[in-house]
Backbone bond lengths (Angstrom), bond angles and torsions (degrees), N, CA, C in turn:
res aa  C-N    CA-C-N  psi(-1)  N-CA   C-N-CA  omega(-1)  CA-C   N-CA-C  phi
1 X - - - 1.457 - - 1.522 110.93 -
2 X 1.645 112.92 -21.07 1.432 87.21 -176.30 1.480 137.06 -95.59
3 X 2.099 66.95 -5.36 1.745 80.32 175.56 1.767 127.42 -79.96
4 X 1.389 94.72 4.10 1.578 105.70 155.03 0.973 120.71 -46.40
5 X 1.424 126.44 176.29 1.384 133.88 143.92 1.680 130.58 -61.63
6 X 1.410 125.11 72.79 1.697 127.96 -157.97 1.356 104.35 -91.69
7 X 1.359 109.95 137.01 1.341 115.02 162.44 1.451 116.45 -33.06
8 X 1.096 145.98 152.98 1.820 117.68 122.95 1.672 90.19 -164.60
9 X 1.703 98.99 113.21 1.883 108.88 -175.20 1.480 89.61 -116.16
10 X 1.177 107.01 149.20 1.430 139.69 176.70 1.608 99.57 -57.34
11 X 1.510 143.30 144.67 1.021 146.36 151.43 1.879 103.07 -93.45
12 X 1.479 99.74 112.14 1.392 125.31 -177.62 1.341 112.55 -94.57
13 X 1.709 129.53 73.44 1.531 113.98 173.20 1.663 78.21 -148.05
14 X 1.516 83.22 177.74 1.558 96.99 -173.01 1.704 120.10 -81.75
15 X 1.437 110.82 -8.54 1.527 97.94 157.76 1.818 124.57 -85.50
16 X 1.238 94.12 -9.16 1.497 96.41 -172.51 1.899 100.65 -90.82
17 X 1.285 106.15 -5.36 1.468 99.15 170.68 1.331 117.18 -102.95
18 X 1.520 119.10 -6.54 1.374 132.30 -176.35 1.594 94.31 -90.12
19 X 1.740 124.19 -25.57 1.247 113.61 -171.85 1.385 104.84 -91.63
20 X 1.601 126.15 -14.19 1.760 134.92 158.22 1.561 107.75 -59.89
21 X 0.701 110.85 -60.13 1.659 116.67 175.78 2.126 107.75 -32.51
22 X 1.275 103.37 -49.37 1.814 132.59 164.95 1.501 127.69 -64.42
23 X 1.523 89.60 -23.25 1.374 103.26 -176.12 1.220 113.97 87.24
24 X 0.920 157.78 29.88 1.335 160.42 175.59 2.084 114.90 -129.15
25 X 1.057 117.67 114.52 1.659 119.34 -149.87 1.704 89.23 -130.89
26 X 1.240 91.61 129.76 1.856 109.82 172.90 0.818 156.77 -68.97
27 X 1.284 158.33 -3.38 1.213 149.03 -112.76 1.495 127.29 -131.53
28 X 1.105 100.59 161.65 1.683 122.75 -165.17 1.850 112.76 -76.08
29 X 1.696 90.14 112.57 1.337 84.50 -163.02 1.627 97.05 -128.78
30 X 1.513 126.34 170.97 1.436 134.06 -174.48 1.521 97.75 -67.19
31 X 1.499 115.10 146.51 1.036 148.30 -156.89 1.690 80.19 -84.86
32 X 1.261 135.96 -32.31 1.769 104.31 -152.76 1.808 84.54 -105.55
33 X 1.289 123.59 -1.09 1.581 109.54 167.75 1.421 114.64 -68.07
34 X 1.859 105.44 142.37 1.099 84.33 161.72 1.493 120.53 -107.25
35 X 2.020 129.39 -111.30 1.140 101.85 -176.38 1.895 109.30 -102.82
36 X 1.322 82.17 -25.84 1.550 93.29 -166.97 1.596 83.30 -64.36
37 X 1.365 142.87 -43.21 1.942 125.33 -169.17 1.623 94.62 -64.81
38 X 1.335 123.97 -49.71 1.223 117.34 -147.79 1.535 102.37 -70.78
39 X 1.583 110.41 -33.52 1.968 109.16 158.31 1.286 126.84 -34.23
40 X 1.304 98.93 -47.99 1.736 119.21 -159.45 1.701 104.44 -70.89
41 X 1.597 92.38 -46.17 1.715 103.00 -167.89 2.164 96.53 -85.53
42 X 0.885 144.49 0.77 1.175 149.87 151.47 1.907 116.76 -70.64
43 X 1.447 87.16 -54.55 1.651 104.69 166.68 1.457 110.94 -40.24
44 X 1.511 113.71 -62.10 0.943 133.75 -178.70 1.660 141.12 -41.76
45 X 1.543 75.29 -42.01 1.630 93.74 -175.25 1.350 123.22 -84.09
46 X 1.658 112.42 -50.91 1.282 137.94 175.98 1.996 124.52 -93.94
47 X 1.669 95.92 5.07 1.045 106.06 169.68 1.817 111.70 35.46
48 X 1.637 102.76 73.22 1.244 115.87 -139.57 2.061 82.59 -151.13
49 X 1.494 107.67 147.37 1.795 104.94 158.79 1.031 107.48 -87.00
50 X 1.499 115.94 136.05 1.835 104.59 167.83 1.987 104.12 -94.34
51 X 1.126 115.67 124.52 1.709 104.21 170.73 1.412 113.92 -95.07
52 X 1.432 105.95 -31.33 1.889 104.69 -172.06 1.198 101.09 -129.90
53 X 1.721 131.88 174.26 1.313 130.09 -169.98 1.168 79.83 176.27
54 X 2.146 101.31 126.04 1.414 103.52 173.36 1.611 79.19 -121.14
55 X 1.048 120.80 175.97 1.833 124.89 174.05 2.141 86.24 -152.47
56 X 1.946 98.21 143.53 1.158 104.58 154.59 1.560 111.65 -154.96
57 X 1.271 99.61 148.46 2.037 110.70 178.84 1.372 102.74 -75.73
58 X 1.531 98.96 123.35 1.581 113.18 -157.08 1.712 78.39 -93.01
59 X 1.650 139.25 148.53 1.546 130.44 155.62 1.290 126.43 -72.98
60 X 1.137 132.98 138.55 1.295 112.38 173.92 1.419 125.35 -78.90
61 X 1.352 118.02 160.82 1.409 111.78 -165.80 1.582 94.43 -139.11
62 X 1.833 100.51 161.87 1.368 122.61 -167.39 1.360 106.33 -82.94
63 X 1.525 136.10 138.82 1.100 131.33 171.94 1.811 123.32 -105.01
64 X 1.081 152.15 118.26 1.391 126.92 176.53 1.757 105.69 -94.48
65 X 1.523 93.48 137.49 1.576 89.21 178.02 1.493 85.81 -88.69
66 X 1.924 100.64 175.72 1.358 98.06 -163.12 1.218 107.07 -114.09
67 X 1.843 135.37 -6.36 1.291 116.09 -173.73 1.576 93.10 -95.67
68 X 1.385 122.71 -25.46 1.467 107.13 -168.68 1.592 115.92 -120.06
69 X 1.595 102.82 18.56 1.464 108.81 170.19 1.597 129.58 43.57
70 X 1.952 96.52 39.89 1.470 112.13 169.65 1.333 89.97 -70.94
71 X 1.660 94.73 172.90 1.478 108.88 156.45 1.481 107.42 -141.76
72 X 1.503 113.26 119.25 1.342 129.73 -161.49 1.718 102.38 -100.77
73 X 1.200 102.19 144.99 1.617 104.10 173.52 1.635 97.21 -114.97
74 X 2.114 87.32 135.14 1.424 106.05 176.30 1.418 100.73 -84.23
75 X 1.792 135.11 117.69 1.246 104.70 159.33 1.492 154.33 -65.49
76 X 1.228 155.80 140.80 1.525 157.85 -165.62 1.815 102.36 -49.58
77 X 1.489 108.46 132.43 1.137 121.63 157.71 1.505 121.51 -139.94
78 X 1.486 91.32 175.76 1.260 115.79 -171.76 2.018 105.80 -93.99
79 X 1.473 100.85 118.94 1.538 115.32 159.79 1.522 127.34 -88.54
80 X 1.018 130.18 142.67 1.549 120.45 -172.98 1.494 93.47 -147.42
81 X 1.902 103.43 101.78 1.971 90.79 158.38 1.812 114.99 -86.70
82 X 1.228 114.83 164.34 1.030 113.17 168.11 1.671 113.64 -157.36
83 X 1.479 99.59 142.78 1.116 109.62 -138.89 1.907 105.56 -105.35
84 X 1.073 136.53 64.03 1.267 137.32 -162.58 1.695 119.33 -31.03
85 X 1.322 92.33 170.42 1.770 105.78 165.98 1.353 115.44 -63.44
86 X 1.922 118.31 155.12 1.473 96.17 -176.92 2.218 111.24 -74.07
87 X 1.129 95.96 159.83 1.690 93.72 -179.32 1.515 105.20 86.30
88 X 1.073 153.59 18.51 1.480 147.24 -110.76 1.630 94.34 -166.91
89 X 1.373 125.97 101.28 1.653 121.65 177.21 1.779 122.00 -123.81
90 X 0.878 132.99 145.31 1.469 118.89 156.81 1.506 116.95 -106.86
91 X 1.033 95.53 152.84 1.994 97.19 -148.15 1.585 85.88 -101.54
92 X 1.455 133.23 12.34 1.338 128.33 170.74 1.962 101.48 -84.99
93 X 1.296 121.89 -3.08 1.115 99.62 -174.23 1.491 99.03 -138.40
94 X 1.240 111.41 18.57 1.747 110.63 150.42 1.217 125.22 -69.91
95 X 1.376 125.93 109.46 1.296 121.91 128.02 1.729 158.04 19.33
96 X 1.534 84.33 -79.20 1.499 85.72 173.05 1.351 116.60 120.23
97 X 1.730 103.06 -31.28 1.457 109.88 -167.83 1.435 128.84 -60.29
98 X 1.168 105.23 140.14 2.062 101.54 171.28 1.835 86.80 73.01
99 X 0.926 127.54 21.83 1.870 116.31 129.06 0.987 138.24 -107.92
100 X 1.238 140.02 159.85 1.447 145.17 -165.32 0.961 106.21 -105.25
C-alpha cells in the first residue's frame, strides 16, 4: 500500500510548528493507514528515523459560509505526529529564524 500513491501533507499552523521545534512533526495522512505504514512512508520520504508515532481521527465538522448561509461538511481525517531520531530534522518545517 505504500508504494501507492499516499497522501501525506504537512499540517501548517502554528502549534504544529511549535511541536517541530520539540521534535515531533504532523501531518495529514489517509484514513486507511495505519501507524507502523505511516512511519515507513515518512521514513521514506524525508529519509529521516521514525522512533515514536502517535496517529488520531480528526471529526469532521460543519462549516457555514457566510453570504449564503450553506452549511458545508468538513470531512473526518486522519493526523499522524511523529516523533524523530535525536539530531534528526525535516527542513519542510523550518522557519528560518535566528539566520542571517
Amino acid at each position: 500500500m505504500i508504494d501507492q500513491i499516499t497522501t501525506l501533507k504537512p499540517v501548517i499552523t502554528e502549534r504544529s510548528f511549535a511541536g517541530a521545534n520539540r521534535g515531533w512533526y504532523s501531518f495529514w495522512v489517509d484514513k486507511s493507514l495505519d501507524k507502523n505504514q505511516a512511519a515507513k512512508l515518512v521514513e521514506k520520504l524525508f529519509n529521516v528515523k521514525v522512533e515514536e508515532v502517535k496517529s488520531s481521527l480528526v471529526k469532521g465538522k460543519t462549516k457555514r459560509q457566510l453570504r449564503t448561509r450553506k452549511l458545508i461538511a468538513v470531512s473526518p481525517r486522519k493526523k499522524v505526529l511523529v516523533r524523530l531520531a535525536k539530531d534528526q530534522k525535516i527542513d519542510l518545517f523550518e522557519t528560518g529564524s535566528g539566520q542571517k
